[in-house]
TIFI-156906 format. One record per residue (C-alpha): x, y, z; residue number from 1. Coordinates in Angstrom, 3 decimals, m for minus. Layout:
<banu <X; Y; Z>; NUM>
...
END
This chain:
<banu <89.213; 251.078; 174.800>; 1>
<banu <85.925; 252.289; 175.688>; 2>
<banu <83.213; 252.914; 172.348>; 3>
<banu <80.932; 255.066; 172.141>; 4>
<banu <78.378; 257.090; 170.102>; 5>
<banu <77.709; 260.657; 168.907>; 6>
<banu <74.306; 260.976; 168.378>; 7>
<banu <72.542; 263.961; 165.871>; 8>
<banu <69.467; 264.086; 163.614>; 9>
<banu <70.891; 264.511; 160.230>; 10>
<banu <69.377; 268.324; 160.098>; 11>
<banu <71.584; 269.104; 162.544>; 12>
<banu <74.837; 266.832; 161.467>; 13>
<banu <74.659; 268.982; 158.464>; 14>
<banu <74.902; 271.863; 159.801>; 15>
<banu <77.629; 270.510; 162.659>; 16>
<banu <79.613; 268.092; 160.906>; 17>
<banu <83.066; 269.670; 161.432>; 18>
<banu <81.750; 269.672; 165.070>; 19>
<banu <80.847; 265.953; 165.346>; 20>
<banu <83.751; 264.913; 163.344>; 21>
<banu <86.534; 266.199; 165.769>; 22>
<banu <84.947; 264.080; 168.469>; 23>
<banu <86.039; 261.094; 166.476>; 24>
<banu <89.075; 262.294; 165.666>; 25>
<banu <89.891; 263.293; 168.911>; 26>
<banu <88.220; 259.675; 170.688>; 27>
<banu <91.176; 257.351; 170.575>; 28>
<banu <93.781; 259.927; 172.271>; 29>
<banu <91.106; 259.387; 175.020>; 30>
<banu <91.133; 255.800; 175.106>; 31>
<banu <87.401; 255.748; 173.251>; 32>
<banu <86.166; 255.172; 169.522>; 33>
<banu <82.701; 257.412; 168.669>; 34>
<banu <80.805; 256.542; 166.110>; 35>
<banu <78.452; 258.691; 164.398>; 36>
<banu <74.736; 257.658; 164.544>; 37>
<banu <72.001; 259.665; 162.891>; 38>
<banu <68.587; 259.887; 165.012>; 39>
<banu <66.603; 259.660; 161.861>; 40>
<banu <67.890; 256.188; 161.113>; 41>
<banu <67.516; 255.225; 164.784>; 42>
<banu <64.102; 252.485; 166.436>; 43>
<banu <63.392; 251.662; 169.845>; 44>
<banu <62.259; 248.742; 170.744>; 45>
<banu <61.762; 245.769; 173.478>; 46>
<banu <61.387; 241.907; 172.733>; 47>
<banu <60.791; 238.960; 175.292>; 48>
<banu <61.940; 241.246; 178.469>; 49>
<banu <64.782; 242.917; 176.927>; 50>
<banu <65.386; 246.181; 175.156>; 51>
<banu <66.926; 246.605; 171.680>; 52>
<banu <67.873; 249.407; 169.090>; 53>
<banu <67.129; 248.739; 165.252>; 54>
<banu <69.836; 251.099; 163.512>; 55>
<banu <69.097; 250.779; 159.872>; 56>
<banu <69.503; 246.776; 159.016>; 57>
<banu <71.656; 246.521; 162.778>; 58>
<banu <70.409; 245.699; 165.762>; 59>
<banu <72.153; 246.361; 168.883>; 60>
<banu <70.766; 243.977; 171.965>; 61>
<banu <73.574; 245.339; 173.794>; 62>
<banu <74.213; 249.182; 174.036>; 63>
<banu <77.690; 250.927; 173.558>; 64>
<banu <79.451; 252.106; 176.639>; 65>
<banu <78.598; 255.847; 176.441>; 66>
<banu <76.491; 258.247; 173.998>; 67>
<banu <77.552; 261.446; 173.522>; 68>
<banu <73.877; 262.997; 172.839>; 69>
<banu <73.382; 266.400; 170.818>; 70>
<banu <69.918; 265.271; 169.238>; 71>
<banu <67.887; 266.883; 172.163>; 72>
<banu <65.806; 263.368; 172.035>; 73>
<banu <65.079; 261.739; 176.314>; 74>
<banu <63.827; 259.441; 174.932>; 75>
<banu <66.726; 257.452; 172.749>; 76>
<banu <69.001; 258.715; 175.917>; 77>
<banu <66.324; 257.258; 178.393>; 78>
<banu <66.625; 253.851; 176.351>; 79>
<banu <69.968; 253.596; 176.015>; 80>
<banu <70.489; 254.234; 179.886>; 81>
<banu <68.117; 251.403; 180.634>; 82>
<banu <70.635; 249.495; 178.136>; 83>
<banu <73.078; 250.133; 180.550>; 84>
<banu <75.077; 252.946; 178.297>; 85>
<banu <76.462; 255.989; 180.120>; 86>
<banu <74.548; 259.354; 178.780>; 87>
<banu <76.567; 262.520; 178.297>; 88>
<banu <73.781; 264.887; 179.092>; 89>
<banu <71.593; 262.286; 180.711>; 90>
<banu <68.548; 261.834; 179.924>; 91>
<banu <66.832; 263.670; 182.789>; 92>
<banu <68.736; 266.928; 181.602>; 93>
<banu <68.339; 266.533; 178.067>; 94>
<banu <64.023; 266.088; 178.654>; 95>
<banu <64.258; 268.854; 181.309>; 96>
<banu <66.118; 271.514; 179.271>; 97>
<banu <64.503; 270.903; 176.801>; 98>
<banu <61.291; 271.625; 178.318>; 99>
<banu <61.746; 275.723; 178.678>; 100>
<banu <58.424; 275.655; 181.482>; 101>
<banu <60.364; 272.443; 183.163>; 102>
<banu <63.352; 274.196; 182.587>; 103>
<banu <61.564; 277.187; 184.907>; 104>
<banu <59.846; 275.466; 187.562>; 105>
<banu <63.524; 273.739; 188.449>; 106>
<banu <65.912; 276.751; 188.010>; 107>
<banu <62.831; 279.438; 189.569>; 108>
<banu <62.260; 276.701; 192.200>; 109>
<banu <65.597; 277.164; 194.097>; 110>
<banu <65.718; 280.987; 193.846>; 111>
<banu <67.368; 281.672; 190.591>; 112>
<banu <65.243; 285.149; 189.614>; 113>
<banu <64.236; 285.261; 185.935>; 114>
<banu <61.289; 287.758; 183.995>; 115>
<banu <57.847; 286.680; 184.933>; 116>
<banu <56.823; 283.769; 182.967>; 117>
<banu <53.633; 282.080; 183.168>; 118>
<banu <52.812; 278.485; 181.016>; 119>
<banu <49.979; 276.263; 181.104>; 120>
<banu <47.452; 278.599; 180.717>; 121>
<banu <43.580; 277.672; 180.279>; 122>
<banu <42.845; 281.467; 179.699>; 123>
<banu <45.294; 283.344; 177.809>; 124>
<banu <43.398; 286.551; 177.897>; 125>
<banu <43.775; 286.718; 181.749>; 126>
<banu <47.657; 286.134; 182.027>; 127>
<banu <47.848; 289.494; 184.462>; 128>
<banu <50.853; 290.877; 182.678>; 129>
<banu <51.887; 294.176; 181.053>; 130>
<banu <52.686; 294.192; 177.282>; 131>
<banu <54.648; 293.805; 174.873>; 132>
<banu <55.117; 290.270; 175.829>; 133>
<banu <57.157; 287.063; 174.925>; 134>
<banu <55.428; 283.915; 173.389>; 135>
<banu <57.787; 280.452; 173.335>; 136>
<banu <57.308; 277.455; 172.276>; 137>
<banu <58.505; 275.141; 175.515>; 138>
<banu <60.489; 272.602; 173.247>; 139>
<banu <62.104; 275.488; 170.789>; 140>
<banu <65.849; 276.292; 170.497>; 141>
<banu <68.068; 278.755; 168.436>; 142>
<banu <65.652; 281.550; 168.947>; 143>
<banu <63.057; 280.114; 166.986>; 144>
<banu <59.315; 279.988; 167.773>; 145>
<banu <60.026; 282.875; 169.653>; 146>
<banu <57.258; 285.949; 168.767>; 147>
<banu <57.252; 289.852; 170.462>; 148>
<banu <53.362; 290.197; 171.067>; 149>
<banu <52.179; 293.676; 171.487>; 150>
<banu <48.645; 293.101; 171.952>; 151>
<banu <45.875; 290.852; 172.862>; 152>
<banu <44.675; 289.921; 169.339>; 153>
<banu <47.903; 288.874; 168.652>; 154>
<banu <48.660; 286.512; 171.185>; 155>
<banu <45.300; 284.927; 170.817>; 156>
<banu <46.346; 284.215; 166.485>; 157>
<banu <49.416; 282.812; 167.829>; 158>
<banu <48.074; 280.807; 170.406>; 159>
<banu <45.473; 279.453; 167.718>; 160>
<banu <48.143; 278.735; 165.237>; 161>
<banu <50.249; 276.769; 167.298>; 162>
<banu <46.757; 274.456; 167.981>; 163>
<banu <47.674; 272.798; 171.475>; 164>
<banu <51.504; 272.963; 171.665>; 165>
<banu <52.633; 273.857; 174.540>; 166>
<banu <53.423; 277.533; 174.946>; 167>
<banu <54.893; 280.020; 177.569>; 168>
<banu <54.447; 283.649; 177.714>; 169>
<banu <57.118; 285.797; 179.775>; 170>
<banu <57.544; 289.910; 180.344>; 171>
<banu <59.902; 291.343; 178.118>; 172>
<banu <63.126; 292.145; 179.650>; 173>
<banu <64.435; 295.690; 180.414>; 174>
<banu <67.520; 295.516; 177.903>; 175>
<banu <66.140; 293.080; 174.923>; 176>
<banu <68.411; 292.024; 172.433>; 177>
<banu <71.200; 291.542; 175.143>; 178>
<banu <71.961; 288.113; 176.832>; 179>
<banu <75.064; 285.940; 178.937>; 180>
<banu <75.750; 282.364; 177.966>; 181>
<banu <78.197; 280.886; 180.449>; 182>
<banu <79.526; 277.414; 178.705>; 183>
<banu <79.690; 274.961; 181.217>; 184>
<banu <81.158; 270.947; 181.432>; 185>
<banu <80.329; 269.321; 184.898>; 186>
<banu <80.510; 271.583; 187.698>; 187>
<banu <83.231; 274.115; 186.026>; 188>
<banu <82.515; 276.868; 184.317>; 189>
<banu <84.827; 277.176; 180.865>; 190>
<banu <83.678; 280.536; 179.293>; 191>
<banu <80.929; 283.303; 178.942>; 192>
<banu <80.047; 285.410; 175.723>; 193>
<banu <77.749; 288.676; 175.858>; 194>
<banu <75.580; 288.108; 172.884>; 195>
<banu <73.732; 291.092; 171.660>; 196>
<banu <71.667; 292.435; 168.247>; 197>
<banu <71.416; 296.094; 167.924>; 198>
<banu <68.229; 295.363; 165.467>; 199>
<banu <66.176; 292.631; 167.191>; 200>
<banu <65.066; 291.857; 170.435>; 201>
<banu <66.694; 287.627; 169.790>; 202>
<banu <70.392; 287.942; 170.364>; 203>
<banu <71.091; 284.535; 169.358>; 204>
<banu <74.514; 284.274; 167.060>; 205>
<banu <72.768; 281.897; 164.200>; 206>
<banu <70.023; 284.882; 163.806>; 207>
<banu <73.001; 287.656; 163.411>; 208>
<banu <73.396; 288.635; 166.828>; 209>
<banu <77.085; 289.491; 167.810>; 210>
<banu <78.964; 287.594; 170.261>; 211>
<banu <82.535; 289.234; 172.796>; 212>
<banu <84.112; 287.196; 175.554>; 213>
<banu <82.174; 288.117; 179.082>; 214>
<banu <83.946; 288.262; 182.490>; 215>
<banu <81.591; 287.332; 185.439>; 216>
<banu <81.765; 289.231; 188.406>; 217>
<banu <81.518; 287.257; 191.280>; 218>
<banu <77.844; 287.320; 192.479>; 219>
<banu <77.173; 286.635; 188.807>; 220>
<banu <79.667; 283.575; 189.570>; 221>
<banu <77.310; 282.232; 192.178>; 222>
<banu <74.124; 282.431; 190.495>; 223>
<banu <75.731; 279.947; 187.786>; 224>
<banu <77.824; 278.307; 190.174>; 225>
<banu <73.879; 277.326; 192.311>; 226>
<banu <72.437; 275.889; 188.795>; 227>
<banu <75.261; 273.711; 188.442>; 228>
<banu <74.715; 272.203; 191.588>; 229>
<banu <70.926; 271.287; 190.979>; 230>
<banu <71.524; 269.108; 188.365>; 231>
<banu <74.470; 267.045; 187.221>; 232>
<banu <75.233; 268.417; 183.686>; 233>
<banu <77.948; 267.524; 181.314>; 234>
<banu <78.269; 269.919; 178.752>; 235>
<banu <75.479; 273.129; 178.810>; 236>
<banu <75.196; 276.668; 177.972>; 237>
<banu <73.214; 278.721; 180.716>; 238>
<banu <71.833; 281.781; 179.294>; 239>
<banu <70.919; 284.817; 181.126>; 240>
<banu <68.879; 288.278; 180.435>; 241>
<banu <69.778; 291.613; 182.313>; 242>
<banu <67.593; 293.492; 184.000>; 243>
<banu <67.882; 297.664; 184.766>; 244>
<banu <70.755; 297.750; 186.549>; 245>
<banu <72.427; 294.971; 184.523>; 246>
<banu <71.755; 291.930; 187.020>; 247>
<banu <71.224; 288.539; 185.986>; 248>
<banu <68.052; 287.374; 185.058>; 249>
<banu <68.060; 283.419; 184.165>; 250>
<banu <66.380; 282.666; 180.759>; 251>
<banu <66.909; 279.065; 179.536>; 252>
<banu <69.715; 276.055; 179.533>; 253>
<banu <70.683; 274.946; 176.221>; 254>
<banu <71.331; 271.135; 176.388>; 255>
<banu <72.945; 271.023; 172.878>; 256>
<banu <74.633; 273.814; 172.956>; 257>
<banu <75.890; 275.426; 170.116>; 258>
<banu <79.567; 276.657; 170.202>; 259>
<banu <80.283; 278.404; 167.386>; 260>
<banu <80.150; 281.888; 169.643>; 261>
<banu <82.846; 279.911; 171.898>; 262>
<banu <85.335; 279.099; 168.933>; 263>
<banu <84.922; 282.864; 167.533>; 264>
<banu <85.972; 284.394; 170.974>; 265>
<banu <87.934; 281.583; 172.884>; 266>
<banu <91.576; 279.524; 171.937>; 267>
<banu <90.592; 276.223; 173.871>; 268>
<banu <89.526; 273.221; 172.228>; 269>
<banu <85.939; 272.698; 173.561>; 270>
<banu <85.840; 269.046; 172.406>; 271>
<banu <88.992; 267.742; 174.213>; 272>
<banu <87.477; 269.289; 177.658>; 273>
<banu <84.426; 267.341; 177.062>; 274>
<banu <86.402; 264.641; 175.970>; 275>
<banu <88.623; 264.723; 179.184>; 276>
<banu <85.291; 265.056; 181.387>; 277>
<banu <83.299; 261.566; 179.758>; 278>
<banu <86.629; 259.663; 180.077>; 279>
<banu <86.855; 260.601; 184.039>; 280>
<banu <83.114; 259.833; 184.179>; 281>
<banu <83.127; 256.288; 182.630>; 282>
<banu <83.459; 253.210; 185.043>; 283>
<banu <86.655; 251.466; 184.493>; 284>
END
């Protein structure tokens, strides 16, 4: 019996505890017990060569055998790999998707086309783009920090209120309020939804955007099918804007993906895939 963890800020456990719960339900059919372990109750720490986790009045000196991580922290994942525990995503996806300019520079890097985006900007007057634009926070999720700016005064307020966090700015897309997410475990594609909002250029389902099952054609098969291979994900959603003519246009990877959009519009059970895939990626 392997044992593991399922790992969540409490914020988030409240608003996914059905979620999180069916992943212990589900463990022991899998040969596994998960635990649940809220970040917020969660230290790092090292002592005389060795690395330890304080979790409220525990403390672990030896890490479970795998963590199934939906916290978005690389750093708790980064710790518990040097532990020795097996990471489910690792740590390098989890602090590169959640890094939307990271996220970029990979995906962009090996031909995937996406809107002109441009980050780490000295001058934000002189970005050389058309407006309205796109301001994002690089480390935002869900849709939020997410701002239509129509003019120069207002992306300079923005910029100022957000005081030195890091920021991206990107050309608005052809068809806004209209995106793909393709739900992904390991190299397989499971399912896609069209996501749309007929009053808001965020399609995102948790800010009232609509969600219908999406069949890929197949050149849209082999743009997703080329991210997969650049990293080794376990369980993402890859989400894509269309352009004019309705082509894909990569926009972010979601490392804690929501699935409330794949529930609505699919009759699989999501957490017994992802179950299936840690169990045939532990060491025995």
């Amino acid at each position: 019996m392997k044992n593991g963890i399922i790992l969540y800020t409490r914020k988030d456990y409240e608003k996914n505890q059905w979620f999180a719960e069916r992943f212990i339900k589900e463990a022991p059919s899998y040969g596994m017990t998960i635990r649940l372990i809220l970040t917020d109750f969660m230290a790092l720490g090292s002592e005389n060569g060795h690395l330890f986790i304080q979790y409220k009045n525990e403390r672990w000196d030896t890490a479970p055998d795998f963590a199934i991580n939906r916290s978005r922290n690389s750093s708790i994942a980064r710790h518990l790999e040097l532990m020795g525990c097996k990471v489910f995503n690792s740590a390098d996806v989890t602090e590169v998707c959640n890094d939307k300019a990271r996220t970029h520079q990979l995906i962009n890097a090996n031909g995937i086309k996406s809107v002109k985006t441009m980050f780490e900007l000295s001058d934000w007057e002189n970005h050389g783009m058309e407006y309205p634009l796109i301001l994002k926070e690089v480390s935002g999720h869900g849709g939020k920090d997410v701002h239509k700016i129509e003019d120069p005064e207002q992306l300079n307020a923005l910029v100022n209120t957000y005081q030195g966090e890091r920021l991206l700015i990107q050309e608005m897309c052809s068809n806004p309020g209209i995106d793909i997410r393709a739900f992904c475990i390991g190299d397989e594609i499971l399912a896609c939804v069209k996501r749309h909002s007929e009053d808001s250029y965020k399609s995102n389902y948790s800010l009232g955007g609509r969600a219908e099952p999406y069949s890929l054609s197949n050149s849209e098969h082999q743009i997703i099918t080329s991210i997969l291979s650049i990293m080794k994900f376990d369980f993402v959603g890859i989400d894509f804007l269309v352009d004019e003519n309705d082509g894909f246009l990569f926009n972010e990877i979601e490392d804690a993906v929501g699935t409330r959009t794949l529930y609505q519009n699919y009759d699989f059970g999501i957490v017994k895939k992802y179950l299936g895939h840690i169990r045939n990626n532990l060491v025995t």
